[in-house]
C-alpha positions as a Markdown table, in Angstrom:
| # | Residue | x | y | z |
|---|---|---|---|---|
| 1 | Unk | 84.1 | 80.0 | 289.3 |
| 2 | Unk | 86.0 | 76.8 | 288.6 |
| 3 | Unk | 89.9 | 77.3 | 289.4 |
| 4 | Unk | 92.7 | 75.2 | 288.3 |
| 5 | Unk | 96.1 | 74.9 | 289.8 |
| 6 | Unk | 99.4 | 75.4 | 287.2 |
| 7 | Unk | 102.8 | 75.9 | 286.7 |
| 8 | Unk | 104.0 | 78.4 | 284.6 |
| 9 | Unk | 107.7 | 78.3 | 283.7 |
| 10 | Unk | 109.4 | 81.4 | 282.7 |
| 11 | Unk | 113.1 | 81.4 | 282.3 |
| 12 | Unk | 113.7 | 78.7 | 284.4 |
| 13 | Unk | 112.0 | 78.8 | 287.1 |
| 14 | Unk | 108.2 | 77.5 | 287.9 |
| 15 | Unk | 105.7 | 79.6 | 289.2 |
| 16 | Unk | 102.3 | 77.8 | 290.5 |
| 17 | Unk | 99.4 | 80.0 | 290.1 |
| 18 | Unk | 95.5 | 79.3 | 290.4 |
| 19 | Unk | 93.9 | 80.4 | 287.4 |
| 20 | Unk | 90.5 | 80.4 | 286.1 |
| 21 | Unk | 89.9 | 77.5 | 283.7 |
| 22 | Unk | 88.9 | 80.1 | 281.2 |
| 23 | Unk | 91.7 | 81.7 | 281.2 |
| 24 | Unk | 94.3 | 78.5 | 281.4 |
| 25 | Unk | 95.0 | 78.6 | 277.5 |
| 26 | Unk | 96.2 | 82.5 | 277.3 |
| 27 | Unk | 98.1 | 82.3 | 280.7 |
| 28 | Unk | 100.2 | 79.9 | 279.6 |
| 29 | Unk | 100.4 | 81.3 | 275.8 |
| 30 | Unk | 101.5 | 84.8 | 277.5 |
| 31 | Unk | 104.0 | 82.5 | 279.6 |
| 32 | Unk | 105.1 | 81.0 | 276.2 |
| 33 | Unk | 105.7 | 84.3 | 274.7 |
| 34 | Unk | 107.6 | 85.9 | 277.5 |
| 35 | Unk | 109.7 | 82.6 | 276.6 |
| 36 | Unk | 110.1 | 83.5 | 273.4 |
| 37 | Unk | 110.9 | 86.7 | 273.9 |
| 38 | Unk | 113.6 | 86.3 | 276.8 |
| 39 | Unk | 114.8 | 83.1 | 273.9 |
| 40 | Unk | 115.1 | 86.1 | 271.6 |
| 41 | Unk | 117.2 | 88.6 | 273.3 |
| 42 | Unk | 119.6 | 85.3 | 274.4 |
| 43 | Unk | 120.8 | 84.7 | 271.2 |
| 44 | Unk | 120.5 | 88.3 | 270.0 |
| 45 | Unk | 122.6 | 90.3 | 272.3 |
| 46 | Unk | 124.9 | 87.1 | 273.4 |
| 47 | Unk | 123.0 | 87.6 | 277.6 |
| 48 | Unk | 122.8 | 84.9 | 280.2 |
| 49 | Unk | 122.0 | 87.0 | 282.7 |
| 50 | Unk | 118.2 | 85.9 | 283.7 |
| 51 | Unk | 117.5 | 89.0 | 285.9 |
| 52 | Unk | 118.8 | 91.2 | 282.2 |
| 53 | Unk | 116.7 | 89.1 | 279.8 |
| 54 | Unk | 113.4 | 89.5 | 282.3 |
| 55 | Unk | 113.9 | 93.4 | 282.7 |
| 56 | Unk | 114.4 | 93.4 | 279.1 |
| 57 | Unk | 111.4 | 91.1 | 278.2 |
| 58 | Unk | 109.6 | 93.4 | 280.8 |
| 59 | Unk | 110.6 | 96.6 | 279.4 |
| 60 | Unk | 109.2 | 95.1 | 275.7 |
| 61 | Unk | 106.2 | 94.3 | 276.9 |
| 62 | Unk | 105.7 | 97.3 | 278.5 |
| 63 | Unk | 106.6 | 99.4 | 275.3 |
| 64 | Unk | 104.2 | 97.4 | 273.4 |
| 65 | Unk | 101.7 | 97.6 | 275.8 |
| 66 | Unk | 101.9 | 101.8 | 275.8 |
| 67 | Unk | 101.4 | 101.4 | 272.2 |
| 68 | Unk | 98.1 | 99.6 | 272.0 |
| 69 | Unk | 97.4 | 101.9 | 274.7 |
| 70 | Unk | 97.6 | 105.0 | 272.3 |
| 71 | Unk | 95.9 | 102.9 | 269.5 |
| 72 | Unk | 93.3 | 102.7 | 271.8 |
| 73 | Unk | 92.5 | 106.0 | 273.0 |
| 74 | Unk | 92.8 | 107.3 | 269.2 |
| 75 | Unk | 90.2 | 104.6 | 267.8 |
| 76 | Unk | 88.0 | 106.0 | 270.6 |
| 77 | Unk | 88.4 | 109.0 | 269.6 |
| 78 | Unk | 87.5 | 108.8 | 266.4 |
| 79 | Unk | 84.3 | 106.6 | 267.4 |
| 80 | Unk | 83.4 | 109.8 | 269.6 |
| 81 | Unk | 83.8 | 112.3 | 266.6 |
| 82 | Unk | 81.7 | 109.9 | 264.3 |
| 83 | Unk | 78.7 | 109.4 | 266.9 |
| 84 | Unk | 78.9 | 113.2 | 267.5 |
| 85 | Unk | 78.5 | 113.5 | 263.3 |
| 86 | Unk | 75.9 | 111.0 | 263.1 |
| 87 | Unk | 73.9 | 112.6 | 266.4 |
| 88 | Unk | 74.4 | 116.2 | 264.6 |
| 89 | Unk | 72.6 | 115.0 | 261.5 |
| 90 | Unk | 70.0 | 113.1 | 262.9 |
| 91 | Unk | 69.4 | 115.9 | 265.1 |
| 92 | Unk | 69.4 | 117.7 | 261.9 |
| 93 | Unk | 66.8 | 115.7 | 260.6 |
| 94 | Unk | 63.9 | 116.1 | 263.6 |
């Protein structure tokens, strides 16, 4: 497993990391979009504040991470119900 060393910078500070080299592109995409986001509540709510705009980007994340989360567990559950059907009929059909 090949590792490369990289700075990320998030708000404005640099944070070295060793990261697969696999995984390089989306580390530093999810570092761009934290960006973004903390970018996006500056000039919405008027905030300078780096320790507001990271809890806030945090909190946002977090949010939208509960939601994929729920998305989740109700697309497995309606795999489950449609593997029970389809076991039930061919069940039905031995």
């Amino acid at each position: 497993m090949e590792t490369l060393s990289i700075k990320i910078k998030i708000g404005d500070r640099e944070y070295p990391m060793k990261v697969k080299v696999e995984d390089e592109a989306k580390i530093r995409h999810a570092g761009k979009l934290i960006n973004d986001k903390i970018k996006r509540y500056r000039e919405e709510f008027g905030l300078d504040d780096k320790q507001d705009l990271l809890a806030m980007a945090a909190f946002d994340c977090m949010v939208a991470s509960m939601e994929q989360d729920q998305v989740n567990a109700d697309d497995s559950e309606l795999i489950k119900d449609s593997l029970h059907k389809i076991n039930q009929r061919l069940t039905n059909l031995l």
